[in-house]
N, CA, C and O atoms as CSV, one atom per row, in Angstrom:
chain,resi,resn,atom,element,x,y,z
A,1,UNK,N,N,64.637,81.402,29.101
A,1,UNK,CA,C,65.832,80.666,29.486
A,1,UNK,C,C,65.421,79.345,30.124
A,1,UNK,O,O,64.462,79.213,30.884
A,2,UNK,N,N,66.305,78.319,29.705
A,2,UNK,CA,C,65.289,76.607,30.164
A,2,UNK,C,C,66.330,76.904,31.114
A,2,UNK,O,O,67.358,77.580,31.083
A,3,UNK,N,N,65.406,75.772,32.465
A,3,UNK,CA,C,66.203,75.996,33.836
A,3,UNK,C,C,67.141,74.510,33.889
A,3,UNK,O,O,67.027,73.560,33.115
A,4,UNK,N,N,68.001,74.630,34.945
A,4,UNK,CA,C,68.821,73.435,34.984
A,4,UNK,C,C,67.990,72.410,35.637
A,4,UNK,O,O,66.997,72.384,36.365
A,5,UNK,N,N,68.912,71.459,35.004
A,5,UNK,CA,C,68.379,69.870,35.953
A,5,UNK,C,C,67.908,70.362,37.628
A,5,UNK,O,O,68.266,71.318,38.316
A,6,UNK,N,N,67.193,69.514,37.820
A,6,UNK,CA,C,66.550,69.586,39.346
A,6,UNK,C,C,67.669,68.257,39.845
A,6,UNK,O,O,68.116,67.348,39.146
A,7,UNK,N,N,67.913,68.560,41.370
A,7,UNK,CA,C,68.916,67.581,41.792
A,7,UNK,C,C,67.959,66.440,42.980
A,7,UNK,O,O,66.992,66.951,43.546
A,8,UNK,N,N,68.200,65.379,43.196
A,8,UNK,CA,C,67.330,64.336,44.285
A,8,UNK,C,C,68.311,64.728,45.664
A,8,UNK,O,O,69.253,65.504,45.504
A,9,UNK,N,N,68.131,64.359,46.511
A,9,UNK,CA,C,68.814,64.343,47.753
A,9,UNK,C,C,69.695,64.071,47.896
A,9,UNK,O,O,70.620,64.755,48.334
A,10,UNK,N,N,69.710,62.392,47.400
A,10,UNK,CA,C,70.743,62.001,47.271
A,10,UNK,C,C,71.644,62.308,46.421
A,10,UNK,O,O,72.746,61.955,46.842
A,11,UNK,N,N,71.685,62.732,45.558
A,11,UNK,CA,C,72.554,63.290,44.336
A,11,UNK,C,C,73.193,64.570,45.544
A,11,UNK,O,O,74.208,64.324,46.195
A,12,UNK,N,N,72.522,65.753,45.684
A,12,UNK,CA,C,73.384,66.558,46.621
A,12,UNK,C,C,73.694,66.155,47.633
A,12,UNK,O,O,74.208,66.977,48.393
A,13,UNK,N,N,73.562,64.978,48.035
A,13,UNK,CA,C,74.393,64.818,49.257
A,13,UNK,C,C,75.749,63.817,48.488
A,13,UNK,O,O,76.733,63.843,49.227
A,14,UNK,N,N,75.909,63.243,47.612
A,14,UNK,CA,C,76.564,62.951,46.953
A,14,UNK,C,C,78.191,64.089,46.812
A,14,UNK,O,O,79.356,63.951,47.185
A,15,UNK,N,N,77.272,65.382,45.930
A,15,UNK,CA,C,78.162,65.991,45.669
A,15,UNK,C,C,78.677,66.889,47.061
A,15,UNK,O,O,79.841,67.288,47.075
A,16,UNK,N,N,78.045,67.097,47.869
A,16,UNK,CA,C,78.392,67.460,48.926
A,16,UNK,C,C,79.788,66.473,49.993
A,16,UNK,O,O,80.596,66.886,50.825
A,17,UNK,N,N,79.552,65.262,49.511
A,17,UNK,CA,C,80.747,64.219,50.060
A,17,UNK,C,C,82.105,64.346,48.939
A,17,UNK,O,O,83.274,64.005,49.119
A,18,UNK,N,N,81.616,64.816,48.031
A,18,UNK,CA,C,82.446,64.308,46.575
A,18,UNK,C,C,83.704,65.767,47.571
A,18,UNK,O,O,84.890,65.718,47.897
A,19,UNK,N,N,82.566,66.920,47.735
A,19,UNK,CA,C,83.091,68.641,47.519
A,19,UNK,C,C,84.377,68.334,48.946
A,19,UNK,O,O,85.515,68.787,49.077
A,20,UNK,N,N,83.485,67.286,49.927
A,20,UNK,CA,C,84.226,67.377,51.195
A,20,UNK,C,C,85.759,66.007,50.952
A,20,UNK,O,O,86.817,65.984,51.581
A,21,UNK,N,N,85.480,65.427,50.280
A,21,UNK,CA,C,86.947,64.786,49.746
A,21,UNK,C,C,87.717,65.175,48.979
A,21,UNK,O,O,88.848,64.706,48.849
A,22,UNK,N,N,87.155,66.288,48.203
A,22,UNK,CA,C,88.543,66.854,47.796
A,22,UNK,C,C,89.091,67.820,48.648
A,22,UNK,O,O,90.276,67.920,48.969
A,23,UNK,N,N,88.307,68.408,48.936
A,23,UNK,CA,C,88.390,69.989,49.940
A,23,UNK,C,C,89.675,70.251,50.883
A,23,UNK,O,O,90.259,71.263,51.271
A,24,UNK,N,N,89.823,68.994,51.051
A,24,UNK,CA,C,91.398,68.994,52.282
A,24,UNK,C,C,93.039,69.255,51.722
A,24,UNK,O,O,94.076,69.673,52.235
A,25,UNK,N,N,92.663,68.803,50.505
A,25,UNK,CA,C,94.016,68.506,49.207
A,25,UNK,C,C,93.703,69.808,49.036
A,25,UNK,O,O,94.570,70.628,49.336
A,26,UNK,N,N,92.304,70.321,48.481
A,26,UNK,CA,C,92.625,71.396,47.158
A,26,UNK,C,C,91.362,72.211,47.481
A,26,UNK,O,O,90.377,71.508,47.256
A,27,UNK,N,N,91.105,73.150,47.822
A,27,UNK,CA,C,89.572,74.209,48.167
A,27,UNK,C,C,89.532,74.416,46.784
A,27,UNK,O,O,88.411,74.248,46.303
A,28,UNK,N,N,90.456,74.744,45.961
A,28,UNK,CA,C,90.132,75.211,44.056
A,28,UNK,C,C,89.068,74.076,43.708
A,28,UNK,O,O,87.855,74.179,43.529
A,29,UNK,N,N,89.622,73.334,43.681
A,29,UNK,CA,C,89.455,72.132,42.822
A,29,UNK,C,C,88.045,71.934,43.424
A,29,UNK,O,O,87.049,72.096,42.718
A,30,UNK,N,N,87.955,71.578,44.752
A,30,UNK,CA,C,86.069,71.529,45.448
A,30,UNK,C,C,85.990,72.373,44.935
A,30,UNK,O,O,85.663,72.003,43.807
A,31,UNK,N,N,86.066,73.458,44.939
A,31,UNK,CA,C,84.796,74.737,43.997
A,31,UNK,C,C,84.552,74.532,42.731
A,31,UNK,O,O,83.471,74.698,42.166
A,32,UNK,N,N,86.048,73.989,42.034
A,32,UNK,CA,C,85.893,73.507,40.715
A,32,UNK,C,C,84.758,72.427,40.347
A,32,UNK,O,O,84.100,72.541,39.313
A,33,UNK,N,N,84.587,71.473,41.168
A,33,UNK,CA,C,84.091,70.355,41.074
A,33,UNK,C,C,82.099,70.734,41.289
A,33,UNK,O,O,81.067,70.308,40.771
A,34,UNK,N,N,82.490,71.840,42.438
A,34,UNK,CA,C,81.025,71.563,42.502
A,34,UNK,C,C,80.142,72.523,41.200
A,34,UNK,O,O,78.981,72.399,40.808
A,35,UNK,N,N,81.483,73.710,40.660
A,35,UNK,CA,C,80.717,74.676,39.498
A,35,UNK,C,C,80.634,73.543,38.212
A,35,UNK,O,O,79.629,73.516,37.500
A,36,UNK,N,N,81.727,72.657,37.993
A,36,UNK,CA,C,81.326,71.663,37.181
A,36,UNK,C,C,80.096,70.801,36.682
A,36,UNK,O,O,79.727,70.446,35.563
A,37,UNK,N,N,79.428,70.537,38.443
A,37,UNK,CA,C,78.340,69.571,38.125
A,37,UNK,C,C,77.386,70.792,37.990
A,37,UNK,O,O,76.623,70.700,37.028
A,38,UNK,N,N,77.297,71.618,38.543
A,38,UNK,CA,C,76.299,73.195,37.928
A,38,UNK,C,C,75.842,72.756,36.907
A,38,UNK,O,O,74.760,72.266,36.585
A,39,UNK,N,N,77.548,73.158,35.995
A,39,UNK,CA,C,77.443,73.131,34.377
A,39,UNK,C,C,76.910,72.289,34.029
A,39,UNK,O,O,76.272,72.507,32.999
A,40,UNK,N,N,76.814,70.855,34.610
A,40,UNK,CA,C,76.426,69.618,33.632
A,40,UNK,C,C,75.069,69.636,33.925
A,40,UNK,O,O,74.247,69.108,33.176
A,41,UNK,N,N,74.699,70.339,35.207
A,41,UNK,CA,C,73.334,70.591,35.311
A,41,UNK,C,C,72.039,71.187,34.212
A,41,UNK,O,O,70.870,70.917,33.937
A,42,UNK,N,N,73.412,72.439,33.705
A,42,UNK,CA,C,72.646,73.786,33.242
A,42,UNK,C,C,72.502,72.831,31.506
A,42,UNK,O,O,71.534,72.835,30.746
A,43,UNK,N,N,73.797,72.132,31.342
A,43,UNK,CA,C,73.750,71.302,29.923
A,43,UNK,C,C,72.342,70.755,29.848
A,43,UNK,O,O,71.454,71.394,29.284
A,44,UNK,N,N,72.122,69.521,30.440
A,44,UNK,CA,C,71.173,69.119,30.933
A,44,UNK,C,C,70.020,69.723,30.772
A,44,UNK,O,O,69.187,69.091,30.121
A,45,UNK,N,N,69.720,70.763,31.170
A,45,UNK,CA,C,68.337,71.529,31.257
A,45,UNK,C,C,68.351,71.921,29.757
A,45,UNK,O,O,67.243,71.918,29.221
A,46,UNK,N,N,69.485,72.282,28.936
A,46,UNK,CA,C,69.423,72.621,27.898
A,46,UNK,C,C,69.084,71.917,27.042
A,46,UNK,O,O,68.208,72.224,26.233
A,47,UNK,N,N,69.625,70.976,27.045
A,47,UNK,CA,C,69.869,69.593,26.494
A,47,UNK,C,C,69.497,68.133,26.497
A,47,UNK,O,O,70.320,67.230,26.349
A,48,UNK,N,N,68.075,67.941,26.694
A,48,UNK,CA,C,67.958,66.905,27.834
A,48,UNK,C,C,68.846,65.833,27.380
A,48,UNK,O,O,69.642,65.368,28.196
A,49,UNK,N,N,68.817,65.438,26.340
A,49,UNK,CA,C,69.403,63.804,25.842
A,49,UNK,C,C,70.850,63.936,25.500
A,49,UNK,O,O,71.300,63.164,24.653
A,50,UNK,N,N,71.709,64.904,26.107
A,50,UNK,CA,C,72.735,65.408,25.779
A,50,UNK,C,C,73.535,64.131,26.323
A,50,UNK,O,O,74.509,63.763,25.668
A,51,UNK,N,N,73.168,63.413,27.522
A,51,UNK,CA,C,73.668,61.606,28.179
A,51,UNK,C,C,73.494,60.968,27.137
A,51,UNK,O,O,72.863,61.288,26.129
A,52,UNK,N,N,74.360,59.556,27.495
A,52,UNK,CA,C,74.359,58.570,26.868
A,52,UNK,C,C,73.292,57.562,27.635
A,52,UNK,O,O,73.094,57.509,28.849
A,53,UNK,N,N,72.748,56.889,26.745
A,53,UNK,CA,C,71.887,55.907,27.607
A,53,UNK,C,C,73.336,54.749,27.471
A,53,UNK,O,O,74.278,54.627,26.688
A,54,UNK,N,N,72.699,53.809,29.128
A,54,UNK,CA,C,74.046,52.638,29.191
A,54,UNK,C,C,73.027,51.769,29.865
A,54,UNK,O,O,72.630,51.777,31.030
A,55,UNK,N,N,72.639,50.865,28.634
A,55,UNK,CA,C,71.484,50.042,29.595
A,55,UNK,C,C,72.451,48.478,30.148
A,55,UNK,O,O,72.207,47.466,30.806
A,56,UNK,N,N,73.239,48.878,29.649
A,56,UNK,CA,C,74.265,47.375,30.480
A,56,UNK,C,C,74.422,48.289,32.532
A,56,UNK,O,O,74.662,47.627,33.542
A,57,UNK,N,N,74.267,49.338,32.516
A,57,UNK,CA,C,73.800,50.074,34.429
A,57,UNK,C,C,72.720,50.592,34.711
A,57,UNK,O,O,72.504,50.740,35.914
A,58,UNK,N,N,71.582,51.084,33.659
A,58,UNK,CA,C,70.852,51.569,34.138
A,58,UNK,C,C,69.317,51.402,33.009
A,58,UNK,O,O,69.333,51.643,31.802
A,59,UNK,N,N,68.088,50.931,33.814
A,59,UNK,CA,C,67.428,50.996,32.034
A,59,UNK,C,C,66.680,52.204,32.007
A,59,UNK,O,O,66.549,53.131,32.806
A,60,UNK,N,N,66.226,51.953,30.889
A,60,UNK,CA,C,65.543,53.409,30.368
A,60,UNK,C,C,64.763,54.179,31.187
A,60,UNK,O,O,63.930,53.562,31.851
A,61,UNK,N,N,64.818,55.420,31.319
A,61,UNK,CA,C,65.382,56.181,30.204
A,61,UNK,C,C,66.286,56.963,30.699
A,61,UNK,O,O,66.428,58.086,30.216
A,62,UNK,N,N,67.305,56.400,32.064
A,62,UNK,CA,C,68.327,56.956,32.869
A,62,UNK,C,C,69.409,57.107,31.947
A,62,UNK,O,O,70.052,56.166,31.481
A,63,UNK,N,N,69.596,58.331,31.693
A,63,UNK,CA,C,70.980,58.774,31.002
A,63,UNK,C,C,72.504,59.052,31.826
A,63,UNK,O,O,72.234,59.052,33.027
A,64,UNK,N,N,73.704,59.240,31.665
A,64,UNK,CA,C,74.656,59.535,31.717
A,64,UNK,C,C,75.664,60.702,31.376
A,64,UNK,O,O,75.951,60.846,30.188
A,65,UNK,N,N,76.290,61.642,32.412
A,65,UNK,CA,C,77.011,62.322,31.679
A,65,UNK,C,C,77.890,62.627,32.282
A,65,UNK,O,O,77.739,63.255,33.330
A,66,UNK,N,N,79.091,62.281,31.816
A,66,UNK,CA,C,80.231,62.473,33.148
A,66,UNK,C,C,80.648,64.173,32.685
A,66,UNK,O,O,80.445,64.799,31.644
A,67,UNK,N,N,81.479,64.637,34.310
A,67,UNK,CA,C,81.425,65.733,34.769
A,67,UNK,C,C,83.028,65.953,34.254
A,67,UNK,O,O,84.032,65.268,34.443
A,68,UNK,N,N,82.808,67.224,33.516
A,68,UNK,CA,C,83.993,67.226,32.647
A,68,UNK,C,C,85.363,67.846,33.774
A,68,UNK,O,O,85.181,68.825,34.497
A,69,UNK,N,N,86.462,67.208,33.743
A,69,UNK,CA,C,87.322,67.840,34.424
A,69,UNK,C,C,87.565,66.935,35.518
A,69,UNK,O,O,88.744,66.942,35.873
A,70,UNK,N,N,86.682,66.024,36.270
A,70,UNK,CA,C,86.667,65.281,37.085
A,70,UNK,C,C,86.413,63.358,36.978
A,70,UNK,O,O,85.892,62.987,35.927
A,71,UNK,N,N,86.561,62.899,37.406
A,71,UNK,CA,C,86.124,61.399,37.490
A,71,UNK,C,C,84.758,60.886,37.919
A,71,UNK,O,O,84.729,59.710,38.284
A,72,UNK,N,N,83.275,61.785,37.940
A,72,UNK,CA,C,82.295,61.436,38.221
A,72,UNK,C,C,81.570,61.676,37.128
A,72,UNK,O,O,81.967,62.248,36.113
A,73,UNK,N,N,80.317,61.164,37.368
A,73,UNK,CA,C,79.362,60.766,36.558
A,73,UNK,C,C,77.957,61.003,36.862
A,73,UNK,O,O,77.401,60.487,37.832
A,74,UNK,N,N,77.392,61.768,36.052
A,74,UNK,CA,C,75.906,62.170,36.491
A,74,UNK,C,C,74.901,61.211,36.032
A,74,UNK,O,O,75.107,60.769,34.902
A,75,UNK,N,N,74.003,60.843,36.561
A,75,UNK,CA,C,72.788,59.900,36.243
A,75,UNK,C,C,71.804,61.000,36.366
A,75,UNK,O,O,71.614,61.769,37.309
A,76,UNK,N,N,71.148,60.901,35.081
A,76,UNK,CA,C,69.765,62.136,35.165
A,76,UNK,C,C,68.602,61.104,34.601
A,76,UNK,O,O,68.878,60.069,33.996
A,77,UNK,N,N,67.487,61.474,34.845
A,77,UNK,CA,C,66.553,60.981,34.198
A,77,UNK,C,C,66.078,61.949,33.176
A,77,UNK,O,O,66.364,63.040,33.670
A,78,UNK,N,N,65.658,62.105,32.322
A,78,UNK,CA,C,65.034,63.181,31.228
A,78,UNK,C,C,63.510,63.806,30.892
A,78,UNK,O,O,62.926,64.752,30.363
A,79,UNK,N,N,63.285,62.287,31.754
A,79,UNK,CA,C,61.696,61.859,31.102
A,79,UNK,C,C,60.741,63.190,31.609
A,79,UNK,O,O,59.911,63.710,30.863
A,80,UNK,N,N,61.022,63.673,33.094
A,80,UNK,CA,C,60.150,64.966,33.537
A,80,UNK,C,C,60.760,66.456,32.466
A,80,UNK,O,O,61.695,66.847,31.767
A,81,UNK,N,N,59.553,66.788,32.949
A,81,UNK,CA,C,59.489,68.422,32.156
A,81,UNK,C,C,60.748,69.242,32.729
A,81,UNK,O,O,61.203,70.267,32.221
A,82,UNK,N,N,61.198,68.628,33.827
A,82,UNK,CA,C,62.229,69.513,34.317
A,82,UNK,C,C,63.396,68.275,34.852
A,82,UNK,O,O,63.556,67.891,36.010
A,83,UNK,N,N,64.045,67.861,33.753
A,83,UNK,CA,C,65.162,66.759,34.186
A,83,UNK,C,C,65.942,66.198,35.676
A,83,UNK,O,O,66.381,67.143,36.331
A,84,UNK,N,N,66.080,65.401,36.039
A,84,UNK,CA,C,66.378,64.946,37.418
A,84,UNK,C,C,67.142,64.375,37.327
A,84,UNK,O,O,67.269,63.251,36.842
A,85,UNK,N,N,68.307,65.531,38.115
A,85,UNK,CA,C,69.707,64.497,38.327
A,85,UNK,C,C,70.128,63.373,40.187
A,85,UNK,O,O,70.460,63.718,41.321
A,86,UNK,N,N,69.822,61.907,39.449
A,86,UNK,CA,C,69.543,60.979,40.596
A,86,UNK,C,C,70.510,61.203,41.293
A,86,UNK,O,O,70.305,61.649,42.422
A,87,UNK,N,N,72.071,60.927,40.774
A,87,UNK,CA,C,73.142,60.321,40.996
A,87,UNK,C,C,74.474,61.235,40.748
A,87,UNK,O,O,74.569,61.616,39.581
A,88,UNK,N,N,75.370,61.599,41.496
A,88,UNK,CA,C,76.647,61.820,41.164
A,88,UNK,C,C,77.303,60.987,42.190
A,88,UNK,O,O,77.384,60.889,43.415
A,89,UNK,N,N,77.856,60.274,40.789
A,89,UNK,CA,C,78.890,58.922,41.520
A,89,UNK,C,C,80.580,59.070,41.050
A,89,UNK,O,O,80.816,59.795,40.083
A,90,UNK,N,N,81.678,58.408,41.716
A,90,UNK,CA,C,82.514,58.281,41.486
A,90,UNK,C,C,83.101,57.631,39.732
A,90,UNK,O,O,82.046,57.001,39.645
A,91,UNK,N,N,83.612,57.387,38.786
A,91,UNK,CA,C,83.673,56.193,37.880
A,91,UNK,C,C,84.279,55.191,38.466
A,91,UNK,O,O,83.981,54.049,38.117
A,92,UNK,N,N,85.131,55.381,39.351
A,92,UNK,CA,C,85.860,54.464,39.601
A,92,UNK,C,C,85.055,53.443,40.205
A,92,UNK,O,O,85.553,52.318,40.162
A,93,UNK,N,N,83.742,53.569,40.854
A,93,UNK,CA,C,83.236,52.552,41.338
A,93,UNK,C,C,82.599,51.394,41.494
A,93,UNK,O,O,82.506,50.994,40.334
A,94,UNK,N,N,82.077,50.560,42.212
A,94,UNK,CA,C,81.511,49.667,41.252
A,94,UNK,C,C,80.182,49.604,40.261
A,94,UNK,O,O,79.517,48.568,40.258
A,95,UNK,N,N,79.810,50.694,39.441
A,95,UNK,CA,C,78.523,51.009,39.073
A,95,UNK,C,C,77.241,50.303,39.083
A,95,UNK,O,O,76.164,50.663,39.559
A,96,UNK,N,N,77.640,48.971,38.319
A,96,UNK,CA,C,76.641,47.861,38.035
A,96,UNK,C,C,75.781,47.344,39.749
A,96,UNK,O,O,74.675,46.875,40.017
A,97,UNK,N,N,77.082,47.774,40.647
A,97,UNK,CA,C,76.284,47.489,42.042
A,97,UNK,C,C,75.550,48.815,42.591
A,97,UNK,O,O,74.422,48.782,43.082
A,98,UNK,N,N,76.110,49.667,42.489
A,98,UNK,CA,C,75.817,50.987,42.613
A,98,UNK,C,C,74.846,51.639,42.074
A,98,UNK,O,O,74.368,52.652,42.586
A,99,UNK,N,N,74.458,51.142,41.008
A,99,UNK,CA,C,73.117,52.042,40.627
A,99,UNK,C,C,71.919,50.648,40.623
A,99,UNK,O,O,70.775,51.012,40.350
A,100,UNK,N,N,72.049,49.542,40.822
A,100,UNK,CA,C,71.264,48.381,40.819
A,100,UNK,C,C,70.058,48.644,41.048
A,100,UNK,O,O,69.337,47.740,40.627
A,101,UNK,N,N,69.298,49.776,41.699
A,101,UNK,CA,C,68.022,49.981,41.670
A,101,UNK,C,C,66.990,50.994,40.549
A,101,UNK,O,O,65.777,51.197,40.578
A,102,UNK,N,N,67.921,51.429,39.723
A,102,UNK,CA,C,67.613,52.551,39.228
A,102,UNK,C,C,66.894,51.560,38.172
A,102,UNK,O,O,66.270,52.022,37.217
């Protein structure tokens, strides 16, 4: 069984802010949100190139995969033996500033 994406710090602390802004509206929906990015995790591990590359935000070989059900967006890298998810960001945000170091 291939294992899921490995997550950076910042990425779980990400989804950990994402889980605590919805959480007040809706406890479903945070649980929803955080079994979501799981899934896009477990895709991911399955799948590495299952992202889109978007080199107008990020260059190679940082992929993309937004989190189905929600308005965020995973940034993984592929390139390791065991995929690394950098980033879970909002879409709504400003990306091009937001991922500027990657």
């Amino acid at each position: 069984m291939t294992q899921p994406a490995r997550f950076t710090l910042l990425a779980r602390a990400e989804i950990r802010e994402a889980g605590a802004w919805i959480s007040p509206d809706n406890r479903r929906a945070a649980a929803a949100f955080r079994q979501a990015v799981a899934d896009v995790a477990r895709l991911i591990g399955e799948h590495t190139l299952i992202g889109v590359a978007r080199p107008d935000l990020a260059r190679a070989p940082y992929r993309f995969r937004v989190v189905r059900g929600f308005p965020y967006i995973v940034v993984y890298d592929p390139t390791p033996v065991r995929p690394v998810i950098v980033r879970v960001v909002h879409g709504a945000r400003d990306l091009p500033e937001l991922l500027k170091d990657l």
